[in-house]
C-alpha distance (Angstrom), angle and dihedral (degrees) to the residues before:
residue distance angle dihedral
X1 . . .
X2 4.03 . .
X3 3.39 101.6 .
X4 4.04 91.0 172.3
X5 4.21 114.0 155.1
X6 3.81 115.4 -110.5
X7 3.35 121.3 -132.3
X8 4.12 97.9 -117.5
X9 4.05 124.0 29.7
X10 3.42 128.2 -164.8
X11 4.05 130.0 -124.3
X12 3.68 149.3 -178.5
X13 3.78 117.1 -106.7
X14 3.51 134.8 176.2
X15 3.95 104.9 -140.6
X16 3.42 111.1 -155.5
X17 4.37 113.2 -158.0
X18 4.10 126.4 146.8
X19 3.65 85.9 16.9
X20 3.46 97.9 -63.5
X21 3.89 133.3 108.0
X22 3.83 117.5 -139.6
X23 3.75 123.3 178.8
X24 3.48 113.2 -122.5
X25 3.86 135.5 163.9
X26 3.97 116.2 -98.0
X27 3.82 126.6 -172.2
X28 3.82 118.1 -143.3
X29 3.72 134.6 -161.0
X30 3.53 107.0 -104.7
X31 4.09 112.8 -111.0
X32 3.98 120.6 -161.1
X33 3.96 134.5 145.5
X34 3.93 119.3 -109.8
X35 3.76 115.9 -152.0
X36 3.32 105.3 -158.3
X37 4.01 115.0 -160.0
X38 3.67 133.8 -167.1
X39 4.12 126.7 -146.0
X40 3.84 112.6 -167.1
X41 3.80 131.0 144.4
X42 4.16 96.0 9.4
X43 4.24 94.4 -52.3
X44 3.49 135.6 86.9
X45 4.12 129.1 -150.1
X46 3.04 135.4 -178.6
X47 4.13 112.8 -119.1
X48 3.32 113.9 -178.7
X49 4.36 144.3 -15.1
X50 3.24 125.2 -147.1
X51 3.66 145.3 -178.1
X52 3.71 112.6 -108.2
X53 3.58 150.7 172.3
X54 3.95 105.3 -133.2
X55 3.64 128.0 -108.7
X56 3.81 133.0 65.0
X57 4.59 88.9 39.5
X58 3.55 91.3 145.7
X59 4.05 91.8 58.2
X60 3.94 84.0 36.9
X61 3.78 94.0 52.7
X62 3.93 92.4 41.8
X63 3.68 97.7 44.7
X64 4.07 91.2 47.6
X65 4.03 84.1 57.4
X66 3.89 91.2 46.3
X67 3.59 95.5 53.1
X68 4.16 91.7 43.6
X69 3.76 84.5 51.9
X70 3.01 94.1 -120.8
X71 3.64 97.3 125.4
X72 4.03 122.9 25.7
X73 4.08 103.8 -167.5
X74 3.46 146.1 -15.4
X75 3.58 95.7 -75.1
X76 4.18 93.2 73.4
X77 3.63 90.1 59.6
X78 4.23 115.6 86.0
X79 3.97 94.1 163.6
X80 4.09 138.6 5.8
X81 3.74 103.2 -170.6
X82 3.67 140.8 155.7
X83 4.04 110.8 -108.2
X84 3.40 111.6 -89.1
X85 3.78 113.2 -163.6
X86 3.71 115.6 136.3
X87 3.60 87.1 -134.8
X88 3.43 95.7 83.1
X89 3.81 139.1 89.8
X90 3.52 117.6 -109.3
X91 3.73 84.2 -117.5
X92 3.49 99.4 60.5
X93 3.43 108.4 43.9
X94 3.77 95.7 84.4
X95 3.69 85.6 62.9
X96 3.69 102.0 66.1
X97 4.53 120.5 63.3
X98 3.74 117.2 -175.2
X99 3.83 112.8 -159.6
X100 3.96 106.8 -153.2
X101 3.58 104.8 -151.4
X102 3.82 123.6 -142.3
X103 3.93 114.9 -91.5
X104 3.91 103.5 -90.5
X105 3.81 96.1 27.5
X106 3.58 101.5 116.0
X107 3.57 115.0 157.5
X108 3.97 130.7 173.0
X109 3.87 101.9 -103.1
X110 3.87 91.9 178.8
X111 3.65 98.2 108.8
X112 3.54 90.2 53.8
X113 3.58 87.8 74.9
X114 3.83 97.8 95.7
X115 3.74 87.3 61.8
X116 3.49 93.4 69.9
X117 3.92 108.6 82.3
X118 3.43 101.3 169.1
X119 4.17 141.4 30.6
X120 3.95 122.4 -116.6
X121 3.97 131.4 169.1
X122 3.67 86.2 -154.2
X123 3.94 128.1 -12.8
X124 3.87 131.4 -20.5
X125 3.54 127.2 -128.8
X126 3.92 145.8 174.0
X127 3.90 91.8 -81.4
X128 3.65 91.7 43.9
X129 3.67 93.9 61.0
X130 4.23 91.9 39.0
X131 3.72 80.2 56.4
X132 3.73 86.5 56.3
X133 3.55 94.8 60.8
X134 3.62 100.1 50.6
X135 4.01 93.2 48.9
X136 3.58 82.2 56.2
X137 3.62 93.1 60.0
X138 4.14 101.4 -117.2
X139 3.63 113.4 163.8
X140 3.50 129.3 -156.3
X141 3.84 110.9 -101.3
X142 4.11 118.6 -97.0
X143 3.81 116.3 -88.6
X144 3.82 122.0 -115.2
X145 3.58 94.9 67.6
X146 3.83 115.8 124.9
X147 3.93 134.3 165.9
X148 3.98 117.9 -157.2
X149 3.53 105.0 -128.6
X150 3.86 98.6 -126.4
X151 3.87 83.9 59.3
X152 3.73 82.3 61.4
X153 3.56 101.5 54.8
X154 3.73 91.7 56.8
X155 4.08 92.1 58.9
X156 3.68 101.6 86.5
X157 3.70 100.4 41.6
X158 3.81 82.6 52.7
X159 4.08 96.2 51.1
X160 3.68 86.6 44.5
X161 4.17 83.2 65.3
X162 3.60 85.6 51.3
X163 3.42 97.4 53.5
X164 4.02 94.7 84.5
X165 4.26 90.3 153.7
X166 3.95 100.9 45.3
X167 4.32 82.0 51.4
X168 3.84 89.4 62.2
X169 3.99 93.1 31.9
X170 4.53 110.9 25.9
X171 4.02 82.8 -154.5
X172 4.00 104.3 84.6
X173 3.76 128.6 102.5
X174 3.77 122.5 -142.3
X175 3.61 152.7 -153.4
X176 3.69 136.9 175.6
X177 3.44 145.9 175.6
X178 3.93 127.7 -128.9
X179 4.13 135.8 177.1
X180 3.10 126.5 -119.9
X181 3.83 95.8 -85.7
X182 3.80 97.4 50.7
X183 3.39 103.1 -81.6
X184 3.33 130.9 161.9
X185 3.49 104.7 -132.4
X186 3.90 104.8 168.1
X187 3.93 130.5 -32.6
X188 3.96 128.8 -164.1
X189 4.35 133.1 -174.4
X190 3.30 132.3 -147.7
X191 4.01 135.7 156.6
X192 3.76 86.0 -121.0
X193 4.32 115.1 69.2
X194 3.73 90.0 -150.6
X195 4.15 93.0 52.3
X196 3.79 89.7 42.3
X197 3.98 80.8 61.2
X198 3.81 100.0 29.0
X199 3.93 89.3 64.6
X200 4.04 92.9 37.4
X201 4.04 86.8 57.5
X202 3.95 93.3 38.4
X203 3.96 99.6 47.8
X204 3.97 77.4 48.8
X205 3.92 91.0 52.8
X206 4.02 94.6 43.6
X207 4.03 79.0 48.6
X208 3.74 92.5 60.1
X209 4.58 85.3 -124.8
X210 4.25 88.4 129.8
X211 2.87 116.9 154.4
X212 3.77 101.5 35.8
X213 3.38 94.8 -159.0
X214 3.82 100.0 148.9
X215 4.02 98.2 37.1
X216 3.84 127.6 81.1
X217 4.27 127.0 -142.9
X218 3.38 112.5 -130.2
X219 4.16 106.7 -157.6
X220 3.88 119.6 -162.3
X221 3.63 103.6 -148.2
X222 4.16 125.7 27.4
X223 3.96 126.6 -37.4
X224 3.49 110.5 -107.3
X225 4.03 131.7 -168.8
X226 3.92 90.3 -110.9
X227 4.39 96.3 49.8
X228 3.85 82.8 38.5
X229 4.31 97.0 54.3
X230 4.29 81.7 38.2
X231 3.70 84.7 65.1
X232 3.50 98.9 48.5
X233 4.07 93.8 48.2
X234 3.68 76.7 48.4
X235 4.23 99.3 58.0
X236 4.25 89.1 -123.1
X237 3.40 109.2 154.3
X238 4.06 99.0 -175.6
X239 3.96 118.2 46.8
X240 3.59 123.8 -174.8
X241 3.95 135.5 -166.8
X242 4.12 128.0 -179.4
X243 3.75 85.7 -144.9
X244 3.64 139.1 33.8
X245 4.11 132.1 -46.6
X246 3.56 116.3 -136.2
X247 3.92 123.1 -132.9
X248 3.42 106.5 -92.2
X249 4.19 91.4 39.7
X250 4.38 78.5 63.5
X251 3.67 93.2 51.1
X252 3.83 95.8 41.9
X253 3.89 88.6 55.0
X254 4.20 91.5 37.3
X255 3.71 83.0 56.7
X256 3.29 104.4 49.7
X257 3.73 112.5 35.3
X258 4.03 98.4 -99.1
X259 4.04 116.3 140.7
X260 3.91 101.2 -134.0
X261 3.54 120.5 -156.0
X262 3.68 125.6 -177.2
X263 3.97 136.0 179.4
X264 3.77 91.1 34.3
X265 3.54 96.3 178.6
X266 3.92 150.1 88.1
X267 3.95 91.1 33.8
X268 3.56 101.7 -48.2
X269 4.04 149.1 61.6
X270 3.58 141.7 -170.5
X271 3.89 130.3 -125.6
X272 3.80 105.5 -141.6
X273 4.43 82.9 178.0
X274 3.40 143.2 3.3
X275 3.94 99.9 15.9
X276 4.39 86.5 170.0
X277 3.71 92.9 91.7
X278 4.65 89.5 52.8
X279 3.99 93.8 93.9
X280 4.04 97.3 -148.7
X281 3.97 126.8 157.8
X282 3.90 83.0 -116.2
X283 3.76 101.9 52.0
């Protein structure tokens, strides 16, 4: 059975406008890793993973290697092929492309190596990298927390404040972190999402504020898997995008106990997980 990813995936929200949440039927982009692998001179290895929508890997995987240098045209390809070791699921194996490399093309894939964020015998996927989390010991964050909703209507017009770079420059990402009343408690930019957050959570660290159990990250741009599982390490129990979550950011969050909230923005949001902790006159 084909089992291949699609490119969107649909979901049950809760969308919460006039004060009222309503469930409604959402559709996501579709979130999964890539390992791409390279075979040259009789071995294979494994070069880099990536988070990806799917659809169009083979170009993905080949233009990756072009821009590395690792190939320079057509001619050093021989093969761009899904993995096919019986070991794996039928779910996985559209996560994993080996690029055979044309007999003599030999290049030096060592510094490579820093693409390669996590280790796999043989493809990655969603569960995988839920799995992940719980070997690193993440709880789910403590009950009793709750958020009125008006409070978090207020958030982005407040990180928009904050952002004092993207003003002067319309081409910064960022993330900051709020209490439980609205509060701005610090914000920080960056043209990377994931370094917006990384220095959010590690001023909060050097601050002595882990676990952030009674805070909530407020993200300008989508919710991916990797600012979703950041929160977790982190102990956030509410995490908030302006735009869309992918798939795999809504199971991350389903899975361990984070409300979700996406499309915070002209008056009204969706919970993609965990909508108990919204205080609204309809919950």
């Amino acid at each position: 059975m084909d089992r291949r990813p699609g490119r969107v995936r649909r979901a049950r929200t809760w969308r919460h406008e006039g004060g009222v949440l309503r469930r409604r039927t959402d559709v996501l982009a579709t979130e999964e890793p890539l390992e791409v692998r390279v075979e040259a001179g009789g071995t294979t290895r494994t070069v880099a993973i990536t988070m990806r929508t799917p659809g169009d890997d083979f170009e993905l995987a080949v233009g990756f290697l072009h821009g590395e240098g690792v190939i320079t045209g057509p001619g050093d390809v021989r093969r761009v092929a899904y993995c096919l070791d019986p070991a794996l699921g039928a779910d996985q194996r559209y996560n994993v492309v080996t690029v055979t490399l044309s007999a003599g093309v030999t290049p030096d894939l060592r510094p490579l190596d820093r693409h390669v964020v996590t280790t796999s015998a043989c493809g990655v996927c969603g569960k995988a990298s839920i799995d992940a989390l719980h070997v690193r010991g993440c709880p789910a964050p403590p009950a009793g927390v709750a958020l009125d909703g008006d409070t978090l209507l207020a958030l982005p017009d407040r990180l928009r404040v904050a952002q004092a770079v993207f003003e002067r420059t319309g081409g910064l990402h960022a993330a900051a972190l709020f209490d439980l009343d609205g509060a701005v408690i610090a914000a920080r930019e960056d043209v990377g999402r994931h370094n917006a957050l990384d220095k959010l959570i590690g001023r909060a660290l050097l601050d002595g504020r882990l676990p952030l159990h009674h805070h909530v990250v407020v993200v300008s741009g989508r919710a991916s898997y990797e600012l979703v599982q950041k929160s977790v390490a982190a102990g956030v129990p509410v995490v908030c995008a302006v735009s869309a979550p992918s798939s795999l950011a809504v199971d991350v969050a389903r899975e361990f106990g984070v409300t979700l909230v996406g499309f915070l923005r002209d008056g009204g949001f969706n919970v993609y997980a965990h909508p108990d902790r919204i205080v609204s006159p309809a919950t």
